[in-house]
N, C-alpha and C positions, 0 to 999 in steps of 0.2 A: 182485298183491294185489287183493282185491275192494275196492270200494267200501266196503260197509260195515263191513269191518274196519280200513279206514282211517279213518272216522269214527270208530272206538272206540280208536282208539289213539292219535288226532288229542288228545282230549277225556279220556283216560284220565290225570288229573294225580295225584300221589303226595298220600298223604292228610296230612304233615310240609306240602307247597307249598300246598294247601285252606287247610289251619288257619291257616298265616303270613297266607294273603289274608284271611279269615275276621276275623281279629284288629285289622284296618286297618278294619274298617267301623262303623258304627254300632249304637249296639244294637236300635234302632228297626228298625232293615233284616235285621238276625240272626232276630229274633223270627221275622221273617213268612220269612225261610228255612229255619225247620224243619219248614214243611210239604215240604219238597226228597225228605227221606229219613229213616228212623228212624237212621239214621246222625248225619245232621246236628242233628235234636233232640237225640239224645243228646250230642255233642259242644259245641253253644250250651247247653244249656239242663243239663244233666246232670254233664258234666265238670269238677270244679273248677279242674283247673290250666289248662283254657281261661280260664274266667273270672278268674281270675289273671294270665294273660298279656295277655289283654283289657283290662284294669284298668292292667298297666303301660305298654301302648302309650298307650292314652287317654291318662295321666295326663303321659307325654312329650312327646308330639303336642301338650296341651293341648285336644285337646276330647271331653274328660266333658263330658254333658249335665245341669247343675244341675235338680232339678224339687223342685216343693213341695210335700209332703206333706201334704195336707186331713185332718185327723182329728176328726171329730164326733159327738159323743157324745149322742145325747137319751133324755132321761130319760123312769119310763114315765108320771110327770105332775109336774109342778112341785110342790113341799114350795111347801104355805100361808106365805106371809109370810116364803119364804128365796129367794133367788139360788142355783140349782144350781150347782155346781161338780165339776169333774172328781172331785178326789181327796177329796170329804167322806163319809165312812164309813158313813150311812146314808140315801146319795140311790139310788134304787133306777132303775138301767141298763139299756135296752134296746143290743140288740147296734150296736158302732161299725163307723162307716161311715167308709170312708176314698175319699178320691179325690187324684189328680196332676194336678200344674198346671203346665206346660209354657205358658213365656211369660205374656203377659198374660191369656189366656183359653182358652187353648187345654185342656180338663178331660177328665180319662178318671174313669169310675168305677172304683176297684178290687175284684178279688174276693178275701174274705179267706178261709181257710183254716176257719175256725174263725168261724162266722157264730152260735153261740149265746150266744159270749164276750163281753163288755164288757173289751175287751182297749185300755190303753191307751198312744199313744208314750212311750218312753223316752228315747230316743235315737238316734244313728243312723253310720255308720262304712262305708266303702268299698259305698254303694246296702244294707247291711243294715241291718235296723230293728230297735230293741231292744224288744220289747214286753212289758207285763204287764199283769194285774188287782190292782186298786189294791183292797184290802182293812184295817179295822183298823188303818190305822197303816203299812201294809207291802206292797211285792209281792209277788205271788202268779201260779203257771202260767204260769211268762218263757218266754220264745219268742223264735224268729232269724224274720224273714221278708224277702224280700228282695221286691219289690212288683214292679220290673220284668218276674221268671221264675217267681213262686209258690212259689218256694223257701219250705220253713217246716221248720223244726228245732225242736224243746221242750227247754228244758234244766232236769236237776232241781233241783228245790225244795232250798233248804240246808235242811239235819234239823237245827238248831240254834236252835228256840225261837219258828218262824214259823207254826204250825199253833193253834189257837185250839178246845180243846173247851169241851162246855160246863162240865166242873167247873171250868176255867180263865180262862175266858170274864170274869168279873168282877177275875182276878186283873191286876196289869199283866205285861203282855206284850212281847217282844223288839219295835220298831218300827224298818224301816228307811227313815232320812228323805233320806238322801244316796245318788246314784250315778253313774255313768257306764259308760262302755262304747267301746272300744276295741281298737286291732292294735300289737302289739310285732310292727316290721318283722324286728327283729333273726331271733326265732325263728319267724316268720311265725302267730302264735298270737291271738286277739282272749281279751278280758277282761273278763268283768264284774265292779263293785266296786259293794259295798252296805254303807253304815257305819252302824251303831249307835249311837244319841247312850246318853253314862252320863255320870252327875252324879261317878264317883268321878275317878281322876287318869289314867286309859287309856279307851282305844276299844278296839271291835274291829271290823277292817277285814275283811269278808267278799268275798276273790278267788274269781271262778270261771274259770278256763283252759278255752276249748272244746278245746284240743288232747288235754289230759287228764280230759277231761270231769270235773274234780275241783274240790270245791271247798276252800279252806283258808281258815284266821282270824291275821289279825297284830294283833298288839297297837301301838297306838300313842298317845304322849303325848294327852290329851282336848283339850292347849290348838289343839292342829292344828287342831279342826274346832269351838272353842268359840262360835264367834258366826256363824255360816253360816245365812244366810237363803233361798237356793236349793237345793231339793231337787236338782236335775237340775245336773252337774259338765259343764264345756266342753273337749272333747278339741283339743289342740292341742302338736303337738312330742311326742306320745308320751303326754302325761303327762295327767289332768283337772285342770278347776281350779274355783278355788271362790275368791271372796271370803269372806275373814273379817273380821266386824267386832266389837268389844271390846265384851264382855256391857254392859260400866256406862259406855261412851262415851271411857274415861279415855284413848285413844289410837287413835291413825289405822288406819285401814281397812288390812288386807294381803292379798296375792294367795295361796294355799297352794295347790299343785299335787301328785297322788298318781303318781309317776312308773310306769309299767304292768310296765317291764323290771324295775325296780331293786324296785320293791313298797313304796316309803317316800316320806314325805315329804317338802317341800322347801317355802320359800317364793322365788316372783317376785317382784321388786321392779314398782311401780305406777310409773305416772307421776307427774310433783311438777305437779301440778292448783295454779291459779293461786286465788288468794283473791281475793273480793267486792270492791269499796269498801270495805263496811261490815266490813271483814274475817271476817266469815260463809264458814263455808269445809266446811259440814256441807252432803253430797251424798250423793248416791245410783252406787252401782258397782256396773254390772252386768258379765258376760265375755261378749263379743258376738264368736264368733270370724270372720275375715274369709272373706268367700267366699275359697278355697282354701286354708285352713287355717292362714292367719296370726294370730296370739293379740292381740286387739283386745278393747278394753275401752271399756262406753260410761258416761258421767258425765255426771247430771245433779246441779244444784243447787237448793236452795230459791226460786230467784227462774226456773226452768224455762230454764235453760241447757246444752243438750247437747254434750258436746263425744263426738269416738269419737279412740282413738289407738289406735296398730298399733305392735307392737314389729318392728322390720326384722329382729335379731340375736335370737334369742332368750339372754334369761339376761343379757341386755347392759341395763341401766340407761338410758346413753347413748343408744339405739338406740330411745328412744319417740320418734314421730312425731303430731302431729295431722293425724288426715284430714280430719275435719269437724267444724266447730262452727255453730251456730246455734241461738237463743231460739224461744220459741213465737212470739213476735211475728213473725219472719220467715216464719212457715207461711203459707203461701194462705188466706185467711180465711173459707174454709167448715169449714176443717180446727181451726180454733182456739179451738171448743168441745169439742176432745175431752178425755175424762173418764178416759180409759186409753186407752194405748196402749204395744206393746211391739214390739223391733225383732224381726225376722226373720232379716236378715242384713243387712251391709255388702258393696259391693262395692270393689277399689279405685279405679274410677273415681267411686266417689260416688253409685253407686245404692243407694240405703237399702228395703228392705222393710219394713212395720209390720204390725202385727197392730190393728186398729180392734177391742177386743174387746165393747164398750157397742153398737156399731154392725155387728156379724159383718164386718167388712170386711178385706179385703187391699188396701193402698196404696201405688202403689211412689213414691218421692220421689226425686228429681234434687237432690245439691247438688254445685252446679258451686263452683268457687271466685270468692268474691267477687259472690257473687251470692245473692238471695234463693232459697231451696229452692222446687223446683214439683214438682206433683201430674205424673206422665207417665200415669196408667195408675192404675184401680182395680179389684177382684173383688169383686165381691158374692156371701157363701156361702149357699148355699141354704137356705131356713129350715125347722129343724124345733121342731115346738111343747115348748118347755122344755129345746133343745137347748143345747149350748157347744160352741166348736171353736176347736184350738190348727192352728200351720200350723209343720212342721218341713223343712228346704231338706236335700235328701239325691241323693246323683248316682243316675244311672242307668245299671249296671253289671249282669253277668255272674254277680258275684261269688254260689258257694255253700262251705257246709262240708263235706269226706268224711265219708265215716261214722266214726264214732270222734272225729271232731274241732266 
């Protein structure tokens, strides 16, 4: 046998033994091997049930690569005498910029698909990102994009009351304030949900199934979603969730979750939050869900007390935990002029991310227990004139959709 047919048959591994190795690596180290072969692009970057498989070794293994999604939005000049804001209807948007934040500073620019767009975060679910244009009251021209592999998918527009002409233009129009975005493991299918606020005694709850690329409307009770203050729902266990608070105050705050498989509502029970001295016991309830998808809720009170609790069991009452609490008073005292501020994510060791939004900053906070919170680590986002910019924590994965799906 010659030489270098033993070389080729040495090196000659079955393409099933490639992919198993393939699947064990990182995705950072996948990327930069599909310059190998048009083979290997297409298999890392092209094949969805790799990046499927990719996703469920990760996810076993435990190491998914958490990163932060930078998304900034500048406007093409500040409105006289108003604070720009992402979703206000006639602030006029130059195309958004996104960038990944890997660690404390570690920043890549992203290249987006679709560079003429004012396309903004939605959401985000196994490294894909839910994106849209924020128009009128509603989104508009949704999109899948996955930032790690360029993946981008458009999904169509529902024909049900969201298009704005001009004879219609002054009339009121369908507005969608609430959604989320999500995977039913069961059928391996992800979900978009868009609900409709109505003053009568029903909603209607606008599903879109990528697998069936179809969209449908459920009817459901109004009181499900009658006092909901966040547009954007927190996927966790399957299902989104949404605090509801009672229009006229006359009753406590409650968790209401849209479960993705079943298609209907449910409520979670909250944690039983302790009362003031002064028995003041009116707070603030955001859903903060825990870095790796445990359903965490964070609570502040009128006298700036934050507590975060993590449900262990989900649907389990018994089963809320305090991770962390602490007052503004115990922040590092360069930090305890701030004027807003919002979490990013919890970790369970007690690493907290903020969003500094008065100050554009990213600041990561350490609360150990029994100890005052410290400052580990800050990002400063790069300035643009008349800009805003939200920060969303989403893995970095493999994961695309086939066609059809």
């Amino acid at each position: 046998m010659s030489m270098s047919k033993m070389k080729n048959e040495s090196f000659d591994l079955h393409e099933d033994v490639i992919v198993k190795i393939l699947c064990r690596l990182p995705v950072k180290s996948l990327i930069r091997f599909t310059c190998v072969s048009k083979r290997w692009r297409s298999i890392i970057i092209s094949d969805p049930q790799f990046g499927k498989s990719h996703l469920q070794v990760a996810s076993q293994q435990g190491t998914l690569c958490p990163k932060v999604l930078i998304s900034i939005y500048p406007t093409i000049k500040p409105i006289q005498g108003q604070i720009p804001y992402p979703f206000k209807d006639d602030t006029p948007w130059l195309p958004s910029r996104f960038q990944s934040l890997e660690g404390y500073s570690s920043v890549n620019n992203l290249t987006f698909p679709l560079e003429e767009k004012s396309q903004r975060v939605m959401a985000s679910c196994n490294g894909l990102i839910l994106l849209g244009e924020y128009y009128k009251s509603y989104f508009k021209n949704l999109s899948i994009w996955n930032p790690s592999t360029g993946f981008f998918r458009k999904i169509p527009s529902p024909s049900f009351g969201c298009e704005v002409t001009k004879s219609t233009e002054k009339k009121k129009h369908g507005s969608f304030l609430y959604y989320g975005f999500g995977k039913v493991s069961a059928t391996d299918d992800y979900k978009l949900v868009l609900i409709k606020p109505a003053l009568g005694d029903f909603v209607d709850v606008h599903v879109f199934s990528l697998r069936v690329s179809l969209w449908k409307v459920i009817e459901a009770p109004s009181s499900s979603c009658s006092g909901w203050i966040d547009g954007q729902g927190s996927l966790s266990n399957g299902a989104i969730h949404w605090i509801n608070y009672p229009i006229y105050g006359v009753s406590d705050p409650t968790m209401v979750a849209f479960d993705l498989a079943e298609e209907e509502f449910r409520q979670v029970p909250l944690p039983v939050f302790n009362q003031n001295e002064d028995g003041v016991h009116l707070r603030q309830i955001r859903i903060q869900v825990l870095l790796g998808g445990g359903l965490c809720v964070w609570s502040q009170d009128l006298y700036e007390h934050s507590e975060f609790w993590v449900m262990r069991e989900y649907g389990v009452p018994e089963s809320w935990v305090k991770l962390i609490q602490f007052s503004r008073d115990d922040l590092p005292d360069e930090f305890t002029l701030w004027s807003s501020w919002d979490p990013t994510f919890v970790s369970e060791g007690g690493t907290m991310l903020i969003k500094l939004l008065d100050k554009k900053e990213l600041v990561w906070i350490e609360c150990l227990q029994e100890e005052n919170p410290v400052c580990s680590a800050q990002y400063r986002i790069e300035e643009f004139p008349g800009a805003i910019f939200d920060a969303t924590l989403y893995d970095e994965t493999l994961v695309s959709l086939p066609e059809g799906l």
